[in-house]
C-alpha atoms as a printed R data frame, in Angstrom:
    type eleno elety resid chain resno       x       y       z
1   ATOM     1    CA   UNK     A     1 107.458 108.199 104.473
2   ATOM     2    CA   UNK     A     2 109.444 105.009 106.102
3   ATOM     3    CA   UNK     A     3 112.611 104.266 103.961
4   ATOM     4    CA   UNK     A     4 112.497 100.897 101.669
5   ATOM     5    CA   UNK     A     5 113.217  98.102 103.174
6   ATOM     6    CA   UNK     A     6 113.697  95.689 100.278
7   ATOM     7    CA   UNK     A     7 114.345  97.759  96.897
8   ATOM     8    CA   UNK     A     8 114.833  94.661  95.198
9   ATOM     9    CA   UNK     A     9 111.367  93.468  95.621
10  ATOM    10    CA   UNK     A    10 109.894  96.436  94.950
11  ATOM    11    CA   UNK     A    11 111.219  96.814  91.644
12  ATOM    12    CA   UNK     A    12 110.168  93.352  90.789
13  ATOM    13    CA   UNK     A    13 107.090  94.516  92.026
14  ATOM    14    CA   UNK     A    14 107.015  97.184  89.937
15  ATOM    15    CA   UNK     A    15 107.756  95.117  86.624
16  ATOM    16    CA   UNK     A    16 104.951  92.878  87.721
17  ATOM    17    CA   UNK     A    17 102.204  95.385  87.838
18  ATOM    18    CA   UNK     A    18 103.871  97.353  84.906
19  ATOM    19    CA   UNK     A    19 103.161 101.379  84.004
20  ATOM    20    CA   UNK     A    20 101.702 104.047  82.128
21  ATOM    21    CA   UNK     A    21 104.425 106.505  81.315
22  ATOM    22    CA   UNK     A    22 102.293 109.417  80.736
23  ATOM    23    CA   UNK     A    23 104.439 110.499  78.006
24  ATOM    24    CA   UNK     A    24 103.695 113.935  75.989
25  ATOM    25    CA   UNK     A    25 102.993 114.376  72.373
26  ATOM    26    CA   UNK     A    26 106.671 115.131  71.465
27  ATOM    27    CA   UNK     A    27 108.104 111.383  72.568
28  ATOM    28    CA   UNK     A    28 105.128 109.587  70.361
29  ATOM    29    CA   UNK     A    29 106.105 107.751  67.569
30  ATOM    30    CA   UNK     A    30 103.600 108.460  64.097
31  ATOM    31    CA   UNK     A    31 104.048 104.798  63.287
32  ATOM    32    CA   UNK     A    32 105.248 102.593  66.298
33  ATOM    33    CA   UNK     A    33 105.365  99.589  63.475
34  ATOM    34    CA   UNK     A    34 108.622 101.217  62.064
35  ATOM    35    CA   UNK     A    35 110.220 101.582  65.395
36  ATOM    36    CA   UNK     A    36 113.573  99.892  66.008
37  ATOM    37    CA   UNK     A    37 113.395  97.574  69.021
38  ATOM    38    CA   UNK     A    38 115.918  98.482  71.664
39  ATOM    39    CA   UNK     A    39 116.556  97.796  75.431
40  ATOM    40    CA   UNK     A    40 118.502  99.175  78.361
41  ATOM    41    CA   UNK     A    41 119.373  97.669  81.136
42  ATOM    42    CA   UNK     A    42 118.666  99.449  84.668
43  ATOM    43    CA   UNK     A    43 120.641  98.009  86.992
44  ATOM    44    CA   UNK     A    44 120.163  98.769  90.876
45  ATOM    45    CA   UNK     A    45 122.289  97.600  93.595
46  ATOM    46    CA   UNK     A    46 125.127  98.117  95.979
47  ATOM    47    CA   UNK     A    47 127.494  99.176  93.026
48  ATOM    48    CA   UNK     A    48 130.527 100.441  95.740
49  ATOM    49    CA   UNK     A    49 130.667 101.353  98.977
50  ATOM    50    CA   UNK     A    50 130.818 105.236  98.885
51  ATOM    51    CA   UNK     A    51 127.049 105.718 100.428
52  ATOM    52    CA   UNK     A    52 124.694 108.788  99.288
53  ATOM    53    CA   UNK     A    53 125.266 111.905 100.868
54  ATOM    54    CA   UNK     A    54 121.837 112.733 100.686
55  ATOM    55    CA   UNK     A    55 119.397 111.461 103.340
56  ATOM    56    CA   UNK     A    56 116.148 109.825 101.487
57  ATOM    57    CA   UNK     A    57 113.546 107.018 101.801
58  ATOM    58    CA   UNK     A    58 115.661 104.528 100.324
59  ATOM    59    CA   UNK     A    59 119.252 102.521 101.964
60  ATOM    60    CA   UNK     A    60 121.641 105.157 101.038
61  ATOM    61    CA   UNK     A    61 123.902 102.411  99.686
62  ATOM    62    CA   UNK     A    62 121.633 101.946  96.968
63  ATOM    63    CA   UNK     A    63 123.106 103.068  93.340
64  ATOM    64    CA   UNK     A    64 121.778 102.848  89.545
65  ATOM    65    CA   UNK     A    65 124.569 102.404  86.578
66  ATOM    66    CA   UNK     A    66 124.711 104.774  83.938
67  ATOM    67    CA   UNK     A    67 126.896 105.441  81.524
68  ATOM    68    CA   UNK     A    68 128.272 108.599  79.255
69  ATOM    69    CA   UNK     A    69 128.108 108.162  75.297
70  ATOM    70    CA   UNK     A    70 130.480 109.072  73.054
71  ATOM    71    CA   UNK     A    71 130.167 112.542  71.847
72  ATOM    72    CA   UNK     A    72 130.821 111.066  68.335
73  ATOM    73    CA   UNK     A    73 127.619 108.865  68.158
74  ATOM    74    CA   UNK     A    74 125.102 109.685  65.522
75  ATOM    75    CA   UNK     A    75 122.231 109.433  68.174
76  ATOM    76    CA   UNK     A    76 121.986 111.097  71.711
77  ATOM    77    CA   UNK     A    77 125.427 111.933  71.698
78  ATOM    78    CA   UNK     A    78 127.876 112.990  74.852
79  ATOM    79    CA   UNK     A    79 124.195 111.820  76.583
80  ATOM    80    CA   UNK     A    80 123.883 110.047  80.283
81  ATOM    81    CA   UNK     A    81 122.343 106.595  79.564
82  ATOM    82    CA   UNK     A    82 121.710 103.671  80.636
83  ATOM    83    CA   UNK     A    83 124.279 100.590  79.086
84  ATOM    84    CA   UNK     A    84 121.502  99.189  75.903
85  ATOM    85    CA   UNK     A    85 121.266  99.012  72.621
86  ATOM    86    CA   UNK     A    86 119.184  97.485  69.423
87  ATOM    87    CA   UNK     A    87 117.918  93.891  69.794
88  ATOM    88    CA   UNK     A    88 119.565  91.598  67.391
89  ATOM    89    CA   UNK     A    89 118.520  88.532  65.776
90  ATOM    90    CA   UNK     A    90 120.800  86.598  67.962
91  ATOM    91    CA   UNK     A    91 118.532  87.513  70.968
92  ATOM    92    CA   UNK     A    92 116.179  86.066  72.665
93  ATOM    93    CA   UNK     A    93 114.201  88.673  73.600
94  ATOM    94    CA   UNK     A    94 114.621  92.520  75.374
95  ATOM    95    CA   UNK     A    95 116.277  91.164  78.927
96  ATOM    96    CA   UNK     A    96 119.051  88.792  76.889
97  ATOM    97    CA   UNK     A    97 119.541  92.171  74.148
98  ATOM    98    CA   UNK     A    98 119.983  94.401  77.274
99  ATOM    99    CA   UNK     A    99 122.397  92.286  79.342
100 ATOM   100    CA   UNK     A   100 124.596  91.824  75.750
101 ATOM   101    CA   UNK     A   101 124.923  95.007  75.269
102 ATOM   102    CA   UNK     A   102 125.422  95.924  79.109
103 ATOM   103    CA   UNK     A   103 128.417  93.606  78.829
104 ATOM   104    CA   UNK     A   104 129.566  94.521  75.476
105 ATOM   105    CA   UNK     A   105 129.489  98.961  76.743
106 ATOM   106    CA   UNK     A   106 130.505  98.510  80.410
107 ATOM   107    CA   UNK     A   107 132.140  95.049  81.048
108 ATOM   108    CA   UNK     A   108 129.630  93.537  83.394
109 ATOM   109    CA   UNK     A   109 129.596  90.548  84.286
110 ATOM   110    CA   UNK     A   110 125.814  89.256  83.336
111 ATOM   111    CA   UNK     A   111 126.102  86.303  85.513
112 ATOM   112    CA   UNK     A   112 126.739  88.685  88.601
113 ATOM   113    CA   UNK     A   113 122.892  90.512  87.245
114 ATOM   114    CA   UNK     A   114 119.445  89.253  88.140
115 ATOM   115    CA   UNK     A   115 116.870  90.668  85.676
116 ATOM   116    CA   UNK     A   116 114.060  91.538  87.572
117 ATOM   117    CA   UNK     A   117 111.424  91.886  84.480
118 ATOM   118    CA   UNK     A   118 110.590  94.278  81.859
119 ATOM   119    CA   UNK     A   119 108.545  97.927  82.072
120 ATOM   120    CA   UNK     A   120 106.448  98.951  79.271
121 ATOM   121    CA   UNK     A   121 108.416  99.699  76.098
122 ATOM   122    CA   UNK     A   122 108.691 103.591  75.568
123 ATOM   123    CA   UNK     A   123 109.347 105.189  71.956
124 ATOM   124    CA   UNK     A   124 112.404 107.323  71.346
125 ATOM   125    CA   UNK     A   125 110.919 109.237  68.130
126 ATOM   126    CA   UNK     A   126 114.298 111.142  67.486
127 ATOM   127    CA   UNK     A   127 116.234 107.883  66.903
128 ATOM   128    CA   UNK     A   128 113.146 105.879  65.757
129 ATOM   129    CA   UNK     A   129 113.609 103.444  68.429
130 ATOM   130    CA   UNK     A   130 111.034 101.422  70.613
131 ATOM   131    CA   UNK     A   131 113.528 100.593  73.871
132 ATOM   132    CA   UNK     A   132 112.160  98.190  76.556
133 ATOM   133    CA   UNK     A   133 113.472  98.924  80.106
134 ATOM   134    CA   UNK     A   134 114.720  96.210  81.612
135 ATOM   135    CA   UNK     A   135 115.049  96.664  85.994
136 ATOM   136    CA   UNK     A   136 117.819  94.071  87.086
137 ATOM   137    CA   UNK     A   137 119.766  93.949  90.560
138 ATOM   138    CA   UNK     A   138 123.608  93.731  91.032
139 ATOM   139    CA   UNK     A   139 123.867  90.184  92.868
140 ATOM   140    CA   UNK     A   140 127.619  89.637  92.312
141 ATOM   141    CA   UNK     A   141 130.112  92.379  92.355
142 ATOM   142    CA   UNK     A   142 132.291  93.050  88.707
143 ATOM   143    CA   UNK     A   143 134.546  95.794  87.288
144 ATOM   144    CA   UNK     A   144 132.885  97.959  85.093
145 ATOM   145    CA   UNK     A   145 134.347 100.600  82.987
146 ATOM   146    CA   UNK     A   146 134.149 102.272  79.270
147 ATOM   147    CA   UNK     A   147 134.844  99.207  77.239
148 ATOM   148    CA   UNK     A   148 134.476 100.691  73.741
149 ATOM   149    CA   UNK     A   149 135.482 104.476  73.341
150 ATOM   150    CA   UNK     A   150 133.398 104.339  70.055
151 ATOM   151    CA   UNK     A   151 130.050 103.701  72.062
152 ATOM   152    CA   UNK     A   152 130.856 105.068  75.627
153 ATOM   153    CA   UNK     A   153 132.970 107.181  77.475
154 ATOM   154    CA   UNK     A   154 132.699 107.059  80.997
155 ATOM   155    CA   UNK     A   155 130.525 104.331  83.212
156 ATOM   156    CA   UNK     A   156 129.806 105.157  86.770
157 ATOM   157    CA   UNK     A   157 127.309 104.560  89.186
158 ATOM   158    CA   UNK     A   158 124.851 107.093  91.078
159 ATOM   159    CA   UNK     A   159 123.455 106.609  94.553
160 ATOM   160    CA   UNK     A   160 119.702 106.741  94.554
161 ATOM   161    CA   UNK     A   161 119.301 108.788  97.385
162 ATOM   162    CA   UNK     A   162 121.382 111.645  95.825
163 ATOM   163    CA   UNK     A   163 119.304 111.348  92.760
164 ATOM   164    CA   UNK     A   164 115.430 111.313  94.929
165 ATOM   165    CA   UNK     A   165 116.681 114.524  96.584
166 ATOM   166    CA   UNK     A   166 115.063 117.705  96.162
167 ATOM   167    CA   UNK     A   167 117.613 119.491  96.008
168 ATOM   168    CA   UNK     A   168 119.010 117.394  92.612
169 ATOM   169    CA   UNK     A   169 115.238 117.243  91.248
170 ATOM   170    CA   UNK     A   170 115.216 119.538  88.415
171 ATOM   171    CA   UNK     A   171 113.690 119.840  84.194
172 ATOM   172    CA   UNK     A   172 114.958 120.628  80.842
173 ATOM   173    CA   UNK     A   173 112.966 122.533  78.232
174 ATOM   174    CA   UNK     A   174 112.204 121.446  74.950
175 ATOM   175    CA   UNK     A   175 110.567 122.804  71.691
176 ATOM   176    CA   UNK     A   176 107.942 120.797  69.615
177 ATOM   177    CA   UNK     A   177 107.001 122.907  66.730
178 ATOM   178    CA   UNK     A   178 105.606 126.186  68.292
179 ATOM   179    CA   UNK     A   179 104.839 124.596  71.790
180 ATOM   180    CA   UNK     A   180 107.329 124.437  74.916
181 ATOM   181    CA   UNK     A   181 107.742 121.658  76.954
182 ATOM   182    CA   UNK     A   182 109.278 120.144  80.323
183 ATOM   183    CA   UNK     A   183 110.509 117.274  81.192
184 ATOM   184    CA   UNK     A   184 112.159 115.941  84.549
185 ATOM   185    CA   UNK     A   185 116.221 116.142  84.811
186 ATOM   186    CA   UNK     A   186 118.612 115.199  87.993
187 ATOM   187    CA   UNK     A   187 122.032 117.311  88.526
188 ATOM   188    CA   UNK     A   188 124.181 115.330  90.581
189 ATOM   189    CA   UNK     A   189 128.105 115.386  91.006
190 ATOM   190    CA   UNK     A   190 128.033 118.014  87.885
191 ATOM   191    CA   UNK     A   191 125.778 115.509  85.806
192 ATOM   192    CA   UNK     A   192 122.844 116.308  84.040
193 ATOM   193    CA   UNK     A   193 120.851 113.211  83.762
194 ATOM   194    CA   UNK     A   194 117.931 113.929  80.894
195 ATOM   195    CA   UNK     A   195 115.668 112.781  78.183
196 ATOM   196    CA   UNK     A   196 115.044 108.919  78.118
197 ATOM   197    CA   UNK     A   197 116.855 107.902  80.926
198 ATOM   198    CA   UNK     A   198 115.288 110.820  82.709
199 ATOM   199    CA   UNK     A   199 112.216 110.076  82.313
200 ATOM   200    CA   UNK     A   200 112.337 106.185  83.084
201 ATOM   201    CA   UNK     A   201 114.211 107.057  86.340
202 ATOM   202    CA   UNK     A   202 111.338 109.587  87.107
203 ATOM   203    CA   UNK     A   203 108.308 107.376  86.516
204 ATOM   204    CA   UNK     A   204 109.752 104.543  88.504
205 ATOM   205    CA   UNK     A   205 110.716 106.347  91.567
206 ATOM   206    CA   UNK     A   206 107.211 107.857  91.079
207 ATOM   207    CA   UNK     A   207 105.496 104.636  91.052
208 ATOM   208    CA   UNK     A   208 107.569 102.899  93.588
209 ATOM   209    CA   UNK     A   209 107.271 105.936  95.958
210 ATOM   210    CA   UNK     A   210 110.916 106.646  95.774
211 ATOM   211    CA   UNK     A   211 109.978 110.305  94.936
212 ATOM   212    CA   UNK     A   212 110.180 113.949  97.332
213 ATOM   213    CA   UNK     A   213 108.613 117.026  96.510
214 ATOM   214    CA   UNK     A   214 110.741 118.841  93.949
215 ATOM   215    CA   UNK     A   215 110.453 122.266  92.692
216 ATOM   216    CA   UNK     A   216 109.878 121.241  89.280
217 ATOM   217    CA   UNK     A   217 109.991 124.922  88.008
218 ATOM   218    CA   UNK     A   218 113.570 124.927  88.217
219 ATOM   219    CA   UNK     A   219 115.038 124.436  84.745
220 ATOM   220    CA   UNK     A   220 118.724 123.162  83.801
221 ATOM   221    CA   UNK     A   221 120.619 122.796  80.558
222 ATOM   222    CA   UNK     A   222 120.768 119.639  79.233
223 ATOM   223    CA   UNK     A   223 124.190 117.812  79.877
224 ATOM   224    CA   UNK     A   224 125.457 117.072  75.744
225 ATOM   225    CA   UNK     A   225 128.883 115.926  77.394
């Protein structure tokens, strides 16, 4: 497979054309009409200049921004996330609720961010949320670091490549009543990225043919920070 030329269009591209993201019978909500709106923002670009150490299909200075949540959070605590939140009545919409709260959790600069579109809204049923992934691209360089303590920890970026690699490529196990279940996971620099953000990561590399050939038999513990 060549490597990506231009992720940026791509993933503008992507939000364009939109996706199905297959989900399993555990993340569907019983009544989406309840759900709380939410959006994160997933924000791609040249985030530093430390490259991947992994050789992939995309320019190894490419990184995503994620963040660690406090373990003290009443929802997906000590979790790997993207910077998001609720939409408020203040905001316009999912892009303007995700680069608010990107700002408010990491100390972006949202004037430095180019918001690329929207992806399907996925359902979250164990916080009863309804989050809208919003794909952006880093145009301006800013500092970003744990803003609040309350909400996050720890904000760092990860280079794509090292994420796409096989070798990183890994799933979590999950109960649903009597059944067991999989979903996909990435263990890079002693992170376990899982759940939500996971899965979002996973279908878009998927669908932008980001993705390698993983042994997706090989099962981690999920990182609870």
């Amino acid at each position: 497979m060549p490597a990506v030329t231009d992720p940026r269009a791509e993933l503008a591209a992507l939000c364009e054309r939109g996706l199905d993201w297959a989900l399993e019978l555990p993340r569907v909500l019983p009544d989406v009409s309840s759900a709380r709106p939410a959006a994160v923002l997933v924000l791609f670009g040249v985030l530093d200049s430390v490259p991947a150490s992994s050789n992939g299909h995309v320019p190894r200075d490419l990184d995503v921004l994620l963040l660690r949540r406090a373990a003290t959070l009443g929802s997906h605590p000590g979790q790997i996330a993207f910077p998001g939140g609720r939409l408020e009545a203040s905001d316009s919409g999912p892009i303007a609720a995700a680069l608010r709260e990107a700002a408010e959790e990491t100390g972006v600069d949202p004037d430095g961010i180019e918001p690329l579109g929207m992806l399907p809204p996925m359902p979250v049923p164990v916080s009863n949320h309804l989050v809208t992934p919003v794909p952006a691209w880093w145009t301006r360089p800013s500092q970003v670091a744990a803003v609040d303590h309350d909400e996050s920890v720890d904000v760092f970026r990860v280079p794509v490549g090292d994420l796409i690699a096989p070798a990183n490529r890994a799933s979590t196990e999950h109960s649903f009543g009597e059944r067991r279940y999989r979903a996909p996971a990435f263990a890079v620099g002693g992170r376990v990225v899982w759940g939500f953000t996971a899965i979002v990561l996973s279908r878009m590399f998927d669908e932008l043919g980001w993705s390698e050939p993983w042994d997706e038999s090989r099962v981690v513990e999920p990182d609870r920070g």
